[in-house]
N, C-alpha and C positions, 0 to 999 in steps of 0.2 A: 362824119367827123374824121373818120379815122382814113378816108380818100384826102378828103380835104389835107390833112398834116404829108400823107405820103407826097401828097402834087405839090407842096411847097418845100418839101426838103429835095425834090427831082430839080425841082425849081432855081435851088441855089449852087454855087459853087464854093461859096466859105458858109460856113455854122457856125454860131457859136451858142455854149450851151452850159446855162447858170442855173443857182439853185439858192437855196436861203444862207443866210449868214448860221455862223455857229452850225454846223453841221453833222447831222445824226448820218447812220449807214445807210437809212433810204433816201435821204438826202444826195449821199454820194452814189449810192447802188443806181438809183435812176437815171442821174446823170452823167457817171459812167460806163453805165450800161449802155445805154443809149448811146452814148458817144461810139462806143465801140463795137456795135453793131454798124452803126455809118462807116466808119474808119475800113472795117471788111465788106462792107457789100458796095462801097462806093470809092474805091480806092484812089480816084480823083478827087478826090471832095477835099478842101480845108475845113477839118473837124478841130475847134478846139473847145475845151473845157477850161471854166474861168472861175474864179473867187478862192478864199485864204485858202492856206492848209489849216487840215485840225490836226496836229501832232498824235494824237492817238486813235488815228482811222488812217495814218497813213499805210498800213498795212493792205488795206481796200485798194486803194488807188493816191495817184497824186496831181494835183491840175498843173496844166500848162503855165509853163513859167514864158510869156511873152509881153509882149511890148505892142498894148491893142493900138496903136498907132495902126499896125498894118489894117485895121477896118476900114481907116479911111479911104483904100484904093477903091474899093468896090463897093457895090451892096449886100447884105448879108444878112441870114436868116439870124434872129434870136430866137430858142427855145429855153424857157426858165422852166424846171422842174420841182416839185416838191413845195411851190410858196406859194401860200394861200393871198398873200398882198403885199404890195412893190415895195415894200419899206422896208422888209427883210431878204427882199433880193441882194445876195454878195456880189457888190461890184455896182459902177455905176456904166459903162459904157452899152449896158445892155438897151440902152433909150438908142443909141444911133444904128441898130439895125434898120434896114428897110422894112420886116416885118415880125412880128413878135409872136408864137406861141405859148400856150402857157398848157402847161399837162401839170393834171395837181389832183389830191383826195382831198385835201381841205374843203370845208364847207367856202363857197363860192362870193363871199363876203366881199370882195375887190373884184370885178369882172374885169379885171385889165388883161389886152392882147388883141390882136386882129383875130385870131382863133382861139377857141378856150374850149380843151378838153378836161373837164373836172366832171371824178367820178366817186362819189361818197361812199359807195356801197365800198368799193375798193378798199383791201386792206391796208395799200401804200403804194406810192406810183411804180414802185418797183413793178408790182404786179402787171401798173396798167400797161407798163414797155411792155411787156412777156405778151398782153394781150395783142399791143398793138404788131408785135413782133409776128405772131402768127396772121395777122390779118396781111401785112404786106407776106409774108412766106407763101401764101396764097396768090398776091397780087402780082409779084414783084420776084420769086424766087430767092427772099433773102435766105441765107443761112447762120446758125446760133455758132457763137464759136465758145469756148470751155471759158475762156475769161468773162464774157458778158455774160454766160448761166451763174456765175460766183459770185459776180457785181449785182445781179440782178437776185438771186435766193441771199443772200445777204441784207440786201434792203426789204423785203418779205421778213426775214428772220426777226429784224431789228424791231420794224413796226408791231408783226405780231407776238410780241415775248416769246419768242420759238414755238408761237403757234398754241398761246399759252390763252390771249388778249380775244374780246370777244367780238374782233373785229375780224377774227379769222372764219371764213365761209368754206363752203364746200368751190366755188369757183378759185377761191385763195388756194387749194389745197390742190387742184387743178392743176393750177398754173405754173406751184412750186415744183408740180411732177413734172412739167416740161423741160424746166432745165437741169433739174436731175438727174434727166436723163444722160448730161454729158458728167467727164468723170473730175468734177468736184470733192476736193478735200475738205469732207463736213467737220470731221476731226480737228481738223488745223483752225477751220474758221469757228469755230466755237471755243477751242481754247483760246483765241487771239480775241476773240468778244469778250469773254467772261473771268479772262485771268487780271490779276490784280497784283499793284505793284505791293510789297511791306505795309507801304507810308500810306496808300489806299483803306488796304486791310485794318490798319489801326485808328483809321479815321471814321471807318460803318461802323467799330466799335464804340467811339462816342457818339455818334449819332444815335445809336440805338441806345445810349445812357441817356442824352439828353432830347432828345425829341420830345414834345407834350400831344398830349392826347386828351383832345376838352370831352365834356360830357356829349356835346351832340356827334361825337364821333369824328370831327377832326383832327387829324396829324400836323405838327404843327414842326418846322425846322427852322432855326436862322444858321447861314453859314455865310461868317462875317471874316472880312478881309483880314483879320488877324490870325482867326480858327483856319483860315486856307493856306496863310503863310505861314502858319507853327506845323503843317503838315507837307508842306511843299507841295500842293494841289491847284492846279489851274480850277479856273472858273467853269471851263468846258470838261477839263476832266469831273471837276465835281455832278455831272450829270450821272455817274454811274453811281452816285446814293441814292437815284429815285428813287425805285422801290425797297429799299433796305429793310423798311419797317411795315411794308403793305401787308403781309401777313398779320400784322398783330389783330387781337379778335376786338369787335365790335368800331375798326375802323372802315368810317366810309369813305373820304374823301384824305386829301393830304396836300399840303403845298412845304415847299421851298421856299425860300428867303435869300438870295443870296447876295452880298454885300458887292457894288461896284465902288467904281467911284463917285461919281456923280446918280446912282439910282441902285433899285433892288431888280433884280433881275426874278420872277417867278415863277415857280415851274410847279406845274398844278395836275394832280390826277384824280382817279375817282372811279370807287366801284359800283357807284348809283346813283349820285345827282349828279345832274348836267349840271357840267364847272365852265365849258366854253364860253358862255353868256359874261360869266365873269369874268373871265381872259379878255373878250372885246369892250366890255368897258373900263380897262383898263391898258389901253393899247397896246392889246397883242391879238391871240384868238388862238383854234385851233380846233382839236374836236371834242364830242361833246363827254369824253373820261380822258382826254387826255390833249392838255392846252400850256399855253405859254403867255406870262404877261411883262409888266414891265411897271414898278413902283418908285414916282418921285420922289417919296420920302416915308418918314415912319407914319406921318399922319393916313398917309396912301396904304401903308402897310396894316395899319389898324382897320381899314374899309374895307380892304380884302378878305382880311380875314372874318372880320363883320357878315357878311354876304355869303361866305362860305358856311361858318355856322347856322345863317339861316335855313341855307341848302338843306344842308346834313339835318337839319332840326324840320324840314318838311317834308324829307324823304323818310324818315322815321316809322 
């Protein structure tokens, strides 16, 4: 597999290279990692990186601000990283490449691509670049450069709560040693992860007021477009409340609520029953302690949590 991705990126002369909408740091760490390995070891190549910015990761990296018109000249690899199914790919011009990669940890739910590297064991595709990085350093004589070890133990970081999450192995741990080895400022990129604006800080404190905690051991959140705008909080910033309340005792599982406009956006964890199942019947998915969904309304929102308690109430 991992011949097969090096002979198609030798293969092309422009790349481009996407990832899921709303985006976390292995999100970006993959895919600009990755980007930026190509960029050095292939310095003719038209490498670009595509979909929104997220204002609070742009410390990580920032995508290419271009006008994908230029696809049209040529043919052009697409590589999507980090998205388990095309729906959350950011961006739509990723369909007119000539050929599509997909490198992903998600469970394998959407086999869309001409090649599909998906790897579950993996603690986040960060990791799988680091893998696949050495395999071409072998093949290919690539070299790591200090920016792609950052991009790349960044998205590692992210996935595994600093190595906290029990998707962290002893290969994870490997791998994070590899780009270690260059001289990465862990200092700077952990206070830049974990620092918190005032208006943040005051906002985990009502969460942690109002949260409900049922008897079978579910966390329960709504954070509604009024409670987001009385704090000045984006939708994607409010992802840094996920675990706010994971330590409280005798909780298993937990979900999010978060008010759009037209739907609930749901972000779902869990220290013991498998919550994915419930993310996929509910159009999203993810893994199986840590998924994302998507609720048409309250009645949708009352099922979920439905399903959830049963969880928490059979894992008991």
């Amino acid at each position: 597999m991992k011949q097969n991705i090096l002979d198609r990126i030798e293969t092309y002369s422009t790349i481009a290279i996407y990832r899921h909408e709303k985006p976390d740091p292995d999100a970006l760490g993959s895919q600009a990692g990755l980007a930026t390995l190509l960029k050095y070891n292939y310095p003719n190549k038209k490498i670009y990186m595509l979909g929104e910015e997220e204002p609070s990761l742009t410390f990580l990296t920032k995508m290419d601000n271009i006008d994908t018109s230029i696809f049209s000249g040529e043919p052009f690899l697409t590589i999507v990283c980090d998205t388990g199914n095309t729906e959350r790919i950011d961006g739509e011009d990723w369909k007119e490449g000539a050929e599509l990669l997909k490198i992903d940890h998600h469970p394998n739910v959407e086999p869309y691509g001409d090649i599909i590297w998906v790897n579950t064991e993996a603690s986040s595709t960060s990791e799988m670049i680091i893998d696949f990085f050495l395999f071409a350093k072998t093949e290919r004589n690539w070299e790591m450069t200090t920016e792609a070890a950052r991009l790349l133990y960044a998205g590692i970081v992210g996935d595994t709560g600093r190595f906290q999450f029990s998707n962290t192995t002893p290969q994870t741990m490997r791998l994070a040693a590899e780009v270690l080895e260059y001289p990465i400022d862990t200092t700077e990129l952990f206070t830049r992860f974990y620092e918190s604006d005032e208006k943040m800080v005051r906002l985990k404190g009502r969460v942690l007021e109002e949260f409900e905690l049922t008897e079978e051991g579910l966390g329960i959140m709504h954070l509604t477009k009024e409670l987001l705008e009385e704090y000045e909080i984006t939708i994607n910033e409010s992802s840094a409340l996920m675990n706010i309340f994971s330590g409280t005792k005798g909780l298993q599982a937990w979900v999010f609520f978060v008010e759009e406009d037209d739907q609930y956006r749901v972000r779902l964890r869990s220290k013991g029953p498998v919550i994915n199942e419930v993310a996929t019947n509910h159009n999203g998915g993810g893994h199986p302690m840590a998924s994302g969904a998507k609720a048409a309304d309250e009645t949708e929102v009352k099922e979920i949590i439905a399903e959830l308690k049963e969880l928490c109430r059979q894992h008991t």
